[in-house]
Every structure is written in C-alpha cells, then in structure tokens.
C-alpha positions as CSV (number, residue, x, y, z in Angstrom):
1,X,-15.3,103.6,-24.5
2,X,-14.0,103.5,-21.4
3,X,-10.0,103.3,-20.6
4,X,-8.9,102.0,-17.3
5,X,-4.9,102.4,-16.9
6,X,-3.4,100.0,-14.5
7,X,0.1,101.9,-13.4
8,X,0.8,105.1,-12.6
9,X,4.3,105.7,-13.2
10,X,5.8,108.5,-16.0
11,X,3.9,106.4,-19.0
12,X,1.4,105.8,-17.7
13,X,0.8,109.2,-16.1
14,X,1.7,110.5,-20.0
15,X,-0.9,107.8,-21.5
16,X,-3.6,109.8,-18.7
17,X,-2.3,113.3,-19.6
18,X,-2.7,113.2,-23.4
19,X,-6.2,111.3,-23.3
20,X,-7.5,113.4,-20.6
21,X,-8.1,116.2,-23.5
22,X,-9.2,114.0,-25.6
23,X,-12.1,112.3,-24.2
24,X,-14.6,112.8,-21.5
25,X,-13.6,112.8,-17.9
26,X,-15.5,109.9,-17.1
27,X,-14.5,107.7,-20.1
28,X,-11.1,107.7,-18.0
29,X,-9.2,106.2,-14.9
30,X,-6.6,104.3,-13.5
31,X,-5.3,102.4,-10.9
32,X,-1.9,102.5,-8.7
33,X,-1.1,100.6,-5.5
34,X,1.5,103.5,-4.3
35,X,-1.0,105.8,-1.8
36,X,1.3,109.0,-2.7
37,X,0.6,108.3,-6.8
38,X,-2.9,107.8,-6.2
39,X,-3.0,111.3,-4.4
40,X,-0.9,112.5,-7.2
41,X,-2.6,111.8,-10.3
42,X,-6.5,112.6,-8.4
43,X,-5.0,115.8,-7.7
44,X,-3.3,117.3,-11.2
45,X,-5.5,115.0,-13.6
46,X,-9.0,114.7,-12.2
47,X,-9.9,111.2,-12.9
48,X,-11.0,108.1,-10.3
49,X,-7.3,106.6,-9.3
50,X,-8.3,103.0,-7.9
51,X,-6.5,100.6,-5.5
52,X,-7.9,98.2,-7.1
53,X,-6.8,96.7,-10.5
54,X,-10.0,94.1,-10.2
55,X,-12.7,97.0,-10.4
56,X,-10.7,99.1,-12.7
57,X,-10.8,95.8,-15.2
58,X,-14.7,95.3,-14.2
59,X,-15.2,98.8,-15.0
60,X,-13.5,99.0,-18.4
61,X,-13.6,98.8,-22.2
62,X,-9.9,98.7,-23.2
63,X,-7.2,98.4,-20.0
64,X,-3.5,99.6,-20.2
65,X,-1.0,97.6,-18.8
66,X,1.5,100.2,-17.8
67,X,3.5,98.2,-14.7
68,X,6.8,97.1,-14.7
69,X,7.6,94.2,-16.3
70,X,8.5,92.0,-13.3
71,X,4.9,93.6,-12.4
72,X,3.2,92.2,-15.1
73,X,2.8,88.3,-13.7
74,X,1.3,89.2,-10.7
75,X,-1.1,91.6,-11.9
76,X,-2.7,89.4,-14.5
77,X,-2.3,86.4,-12.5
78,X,-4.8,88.2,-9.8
79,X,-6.5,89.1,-12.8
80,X,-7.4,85.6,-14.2
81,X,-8.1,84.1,-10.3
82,X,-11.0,86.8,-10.4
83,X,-14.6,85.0,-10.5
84,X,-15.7,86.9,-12.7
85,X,-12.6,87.3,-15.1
86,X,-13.8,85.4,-18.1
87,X,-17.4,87.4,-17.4
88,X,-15.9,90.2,-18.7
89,X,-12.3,91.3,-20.6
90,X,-11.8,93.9,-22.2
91,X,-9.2,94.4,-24.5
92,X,-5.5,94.9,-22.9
93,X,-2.7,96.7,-24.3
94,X,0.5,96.0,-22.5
95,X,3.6,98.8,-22.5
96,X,5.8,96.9,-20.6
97,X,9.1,95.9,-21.7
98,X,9.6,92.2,-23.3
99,X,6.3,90.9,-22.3
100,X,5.0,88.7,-25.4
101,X,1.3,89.0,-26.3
102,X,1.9,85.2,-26.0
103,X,2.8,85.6,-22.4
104,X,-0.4,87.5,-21.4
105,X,-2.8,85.2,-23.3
106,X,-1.2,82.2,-21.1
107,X,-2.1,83.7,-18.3
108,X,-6.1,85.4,-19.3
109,X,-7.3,82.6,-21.7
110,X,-8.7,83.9,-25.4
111,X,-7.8,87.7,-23.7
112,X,-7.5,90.1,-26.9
113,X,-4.0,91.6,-26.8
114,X,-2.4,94.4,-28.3
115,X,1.9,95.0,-27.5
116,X,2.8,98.8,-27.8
117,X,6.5,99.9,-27.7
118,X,6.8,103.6,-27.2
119,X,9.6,104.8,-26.2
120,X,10.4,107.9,-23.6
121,X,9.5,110.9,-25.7
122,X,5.9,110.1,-25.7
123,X,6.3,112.2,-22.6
124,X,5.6,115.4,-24.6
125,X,3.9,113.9,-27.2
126,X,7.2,113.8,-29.5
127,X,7.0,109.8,-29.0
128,X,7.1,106.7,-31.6
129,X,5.2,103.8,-30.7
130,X,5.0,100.1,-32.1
131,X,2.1,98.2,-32.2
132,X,1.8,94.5,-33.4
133,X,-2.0,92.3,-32.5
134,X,-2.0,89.1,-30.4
135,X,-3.5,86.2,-31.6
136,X,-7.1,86.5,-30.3
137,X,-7.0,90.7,-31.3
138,X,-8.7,92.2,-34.1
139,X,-8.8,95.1,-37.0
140,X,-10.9,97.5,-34.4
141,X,-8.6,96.7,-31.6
142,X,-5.8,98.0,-33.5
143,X,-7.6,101.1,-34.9
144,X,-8.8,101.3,-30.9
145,X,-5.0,101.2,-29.7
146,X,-3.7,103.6,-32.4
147,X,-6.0,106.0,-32.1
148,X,-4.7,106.4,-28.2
149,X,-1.2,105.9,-28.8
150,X,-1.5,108.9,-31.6
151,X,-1.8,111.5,-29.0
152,X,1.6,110.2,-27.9
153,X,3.1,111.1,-31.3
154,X,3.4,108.8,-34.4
155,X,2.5,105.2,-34.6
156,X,3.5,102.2,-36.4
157,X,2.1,98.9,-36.9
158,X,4.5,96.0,-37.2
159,X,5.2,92.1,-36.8
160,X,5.9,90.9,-33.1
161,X,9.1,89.3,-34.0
162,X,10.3,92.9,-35.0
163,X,9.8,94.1,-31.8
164,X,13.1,93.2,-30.2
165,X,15.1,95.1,-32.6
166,X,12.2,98.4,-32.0
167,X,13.4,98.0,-28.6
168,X,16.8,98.3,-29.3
169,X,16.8,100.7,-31.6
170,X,13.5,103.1,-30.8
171,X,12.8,101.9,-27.2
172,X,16.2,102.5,-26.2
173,X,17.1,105.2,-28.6
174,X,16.2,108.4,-26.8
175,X,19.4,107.4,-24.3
176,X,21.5,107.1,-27.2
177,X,20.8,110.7,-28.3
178,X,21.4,111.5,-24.5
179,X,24.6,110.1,-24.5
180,X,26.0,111.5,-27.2
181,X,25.1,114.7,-26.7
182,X,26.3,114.7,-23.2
183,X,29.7,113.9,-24.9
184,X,29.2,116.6,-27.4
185,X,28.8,119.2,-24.4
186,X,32.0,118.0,-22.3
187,X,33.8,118.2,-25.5
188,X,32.7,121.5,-25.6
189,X,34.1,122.2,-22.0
190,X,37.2,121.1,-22.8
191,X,37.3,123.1,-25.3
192,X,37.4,126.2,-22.8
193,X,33.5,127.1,-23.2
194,X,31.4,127.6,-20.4
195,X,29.2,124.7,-20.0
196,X,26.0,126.6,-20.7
197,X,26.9,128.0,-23.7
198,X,28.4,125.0,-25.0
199,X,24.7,123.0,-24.0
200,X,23.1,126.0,-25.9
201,X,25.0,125.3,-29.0
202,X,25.0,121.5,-29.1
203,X,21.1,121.7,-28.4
204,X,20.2,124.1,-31.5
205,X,22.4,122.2,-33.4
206,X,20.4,118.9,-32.8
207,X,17.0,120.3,-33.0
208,X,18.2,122.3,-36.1
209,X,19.7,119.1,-38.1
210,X,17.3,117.1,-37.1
211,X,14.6,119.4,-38.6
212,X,16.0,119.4,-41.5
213,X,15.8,115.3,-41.8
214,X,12.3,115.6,-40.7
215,X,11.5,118.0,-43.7
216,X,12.5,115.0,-46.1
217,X,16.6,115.5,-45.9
218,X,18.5,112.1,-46.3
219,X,21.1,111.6,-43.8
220,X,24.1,110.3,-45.7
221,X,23.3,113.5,-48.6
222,X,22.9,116.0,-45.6
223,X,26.3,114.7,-43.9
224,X,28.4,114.9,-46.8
225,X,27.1,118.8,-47.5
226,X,28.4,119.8,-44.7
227,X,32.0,118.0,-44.9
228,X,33.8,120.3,-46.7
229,X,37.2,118.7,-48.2
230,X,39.9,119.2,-46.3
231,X,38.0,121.2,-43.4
232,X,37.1,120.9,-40.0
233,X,34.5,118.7,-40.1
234,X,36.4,116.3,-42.4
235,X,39.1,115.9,-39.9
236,X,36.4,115.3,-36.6
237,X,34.8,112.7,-38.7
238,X,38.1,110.7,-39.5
239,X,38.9,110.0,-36.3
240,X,34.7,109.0,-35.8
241,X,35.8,106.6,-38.8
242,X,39.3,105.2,-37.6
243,X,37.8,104.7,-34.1
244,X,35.1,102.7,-35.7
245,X,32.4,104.3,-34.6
246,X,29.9,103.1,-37.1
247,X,30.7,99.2,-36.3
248,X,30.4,100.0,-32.4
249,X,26.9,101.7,-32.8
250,X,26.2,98.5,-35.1
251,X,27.4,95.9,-32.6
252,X,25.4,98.6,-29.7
253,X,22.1,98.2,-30.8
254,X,22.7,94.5,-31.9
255,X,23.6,93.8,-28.0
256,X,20.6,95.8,-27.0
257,X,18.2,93.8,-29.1
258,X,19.7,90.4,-28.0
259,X,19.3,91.4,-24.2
260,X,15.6,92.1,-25.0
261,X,15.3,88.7,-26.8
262,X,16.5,87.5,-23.9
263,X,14.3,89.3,-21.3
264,X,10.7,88.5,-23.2
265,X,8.8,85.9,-21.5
C-alpha cells in the first residue's frame, strides 16, 4: 500500500515520521505547496515531497488529508475537477478539524472516507485518535486507518455524532493540561520558588499521578487518598470546590463541543 499525505504541517509531518519506520521508503510521500516545507521534510525524512496534490492522489492507495480546515474545500474541490478523479480514488482519511465525512463525499462522489481526531500528543507518539467510517467506507478501511494511526499512540473507533464532544474533550484536551499546569507553576512562584524548581515539581508530579491512573487507579479513589482530613490538601481543594471549579470545567468543555458543532461543515 502506498500512503500519499497531502499537508505538511506538525501532523502531518508526525503522520510521515512514525510511518517512515514502519513501512518501506517508497510505500511513502506527501505533498505541500509551501517551497521551504517541501525542502524540509525531503531533507530530514527522505521521502518524494510533491507540489502537486493531483499526482500524489494518482499515485496512491490511501491519501491523508492533513490541511487546514478552511484548506480542505479547495483541495478536494481541485480534486474532483481532475479528469481522471473518478478513474481512480483511493481511500481518504481527513484530520482536519470539523470536516464531516459527509462534507467530503459531497464534494468526491461515492469517495470512501474515514474521519480521525487525534489530538496534539500524537507528536511523540503519546497521542489518542478517533476514528468513525463514512458512508461508502468499509471494515478494511478501518483496519487500514487504525493500523497507521496506532503508531501515533492509541486508537478508538467511535460514532460520528460523538465526535464533537472528542473534540472538545480529547482534541482540545492537551491545552487544558497546559493551562493548568502553567497555573500550578506561577502558583508556585508566588509562593517564593524559583520558577525552575517549581516547573520541576509540578512536572514529576503530573507524570507521577498520572502513571498511577494509567496503571488502573480510579481518579475519584486516588484523590480522596491523598486528602488527608483536616490537612493541606483538604483546604486547597475547598476553595477548587467553593469556586466551582468542577461546574466551570463542565460548562468548558460543553462550550468547546458546541463551537465545534458549529464549525463542521
């Protein structure tokens, strides 16, 4: 099988990275309109970076739809006006953001479709990715797009009218996590540490706990271990609870998933 990758931006370059060593050299390329990417990815990665996204699609089993989302129109549009487009099409996964398998079979007729969320720590292979079949896709295609997205990190195969709420909550999640901890640090500045050793400590902290959830630990259980009565954890988590932190990450991720409802075409 041969994957063509149609965008060359940081997914796209980590789709290229973790399937480089996995397949052959030659099963492998993409395409990029940005001269300076092109250069880029020949350069570290070793693999035929086209201009065009025409003879990357001619030239494919299984293409990658790894542009932007306000990208995606014109590149399947250009796509379909091809002579030869309904000679040959392989089957397309699309990454991008709110675009309904719906939305590309409008545009490539009977096209077989598969929708992937993955979300930014795919990067180092730490990702999770949500898959979900268009109407024209079938069992292989799925086992096809899975088997890809795996070298990302874990996969999961869902219902397309779940994917909003992915977004929201995995898609978007990584920043969450970001956030916080950024808060965590600064609260450790205040605090009179040096910011250093205050990153240091919220960081080992994080990858420690959440080891220990990955080893099987339930959240709520773990959490309540470490509250002692009466101590210093009790009292910071008070104030997380008369703040109302719990309904504002609620009513977070609920506006998250709404804005992506809205953004899918």
């Amino acid at each position: 099988m041969r994957i063509g990758i149609i965008g060359c931006g940081n997914m796209g370059e980590a789709i290229i990275k973790r399937q480089k060593a996995r397949i052959k050299e030659q099963n492998l390329l993409a395409s990029e309109t940005r001269k300076e990417r092109r250069d880029y990815i020949r350069r570290c990665y070793r693999i035929p970076v086209l201009k065009d996204n025409l003879e990357l699609v001619r030239s494919s089993n299984l293409v990658i739809l790894a542009v932007k989302p306000q990208d995606v129109r014109g590149v399947l549009e250009k796509i379909a006006r091809s002579p030869d487009s309904t000679a040959h099409f392989p089957l397309f996964i699309s990454i991008a953001a709110g675009i309904s398998t719906h939305f590309v079979e409008g545009i490539l007729k009977k096209a077989r479709v598969i929708r992937v969320m993955p979300n930014m720590n795919a990067l180092i292979g730490k990702g999770i990715s949500a898959l979900c079949k268009g109407r024209y896709a079938q069992a292989r295609d799925m086992e096809n797009a899975k088997r890809i997205f795996r070298g990302l990190g874990e996969v999961i195969e869902v219902q397309e009218k779940d994917l909003n709420a992915i977004t929201a909550l995995s898609g978007s999640g990584p920043a969450y996590f970001f956030y916080f901890t950024e808060q965590l640090i600064e609260a450790g500045v205040r605090l009179g540490l040096k910011r250093e050793i205050a990153k240091s400590l919220v960081i080992h902290t994080g990858l420690g706990a959440f080891e220990m959830l990955v080893q099987g630990g339930d959240a709520r259980e773990l959490r309540e271990r470490v509250t002692s009565k009466g101590g210093t954890t009790e009292s910071a988590l008070k104030i997380f609870s008369k703040r109302g932190i719990d309904r504002i990450i609620i009513e977070a991720i609920e506006c998250a998933a709404n804005r992506a409802k809205e953004l899918e075409e």
